[in-house]
C-alpha positions in Angstrom: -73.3 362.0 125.6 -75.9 362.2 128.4 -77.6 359.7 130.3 -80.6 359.7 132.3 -80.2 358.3 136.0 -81.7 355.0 137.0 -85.1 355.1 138.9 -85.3 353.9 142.2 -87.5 350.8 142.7 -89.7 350.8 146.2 -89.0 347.9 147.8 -90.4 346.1 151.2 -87.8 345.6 153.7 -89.5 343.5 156.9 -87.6 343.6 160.3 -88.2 340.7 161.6 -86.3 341.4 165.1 -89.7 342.8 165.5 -91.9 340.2 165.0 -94.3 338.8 167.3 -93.8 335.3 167.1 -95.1 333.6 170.1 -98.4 335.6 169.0 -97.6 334.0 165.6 -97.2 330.5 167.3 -100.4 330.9 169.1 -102.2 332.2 166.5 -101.5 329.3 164.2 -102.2 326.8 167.2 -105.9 327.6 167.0 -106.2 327.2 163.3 -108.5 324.2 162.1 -106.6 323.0 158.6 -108.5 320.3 158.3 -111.7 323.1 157.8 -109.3 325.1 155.6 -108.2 322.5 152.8 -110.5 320.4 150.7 -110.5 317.2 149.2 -111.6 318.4 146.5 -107.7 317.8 144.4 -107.5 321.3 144.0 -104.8 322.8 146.0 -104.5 326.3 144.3 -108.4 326.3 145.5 -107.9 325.8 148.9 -104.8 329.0 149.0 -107.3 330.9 147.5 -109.9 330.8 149.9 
């Protein structure tokens, strides 16, 4: 009885060593979130924007 081999599945593998994160940290610093989320009740609104 034969069988056929499994079929490798691409994956996303992030190296995070890598990572800028005091550009991250600044980045995020200049954000406005009270411009970004609403009041409008719906949350799934605002992450969609």
């Amino acid at each position: 009885m034969a069988c056929n081999p499994l079929q490798r599945v691409k994956r996303s593998v992030f190296d995070y060593r890598r990572a800028d994160f005091d550009g991250l940290r600044a980045h995020l610093q200049t954000l406005s979130l009270e411009a970004l989320v609403t009041d409008n009740g719906g949350i799934n609104q605002d992450w969609s924007d």
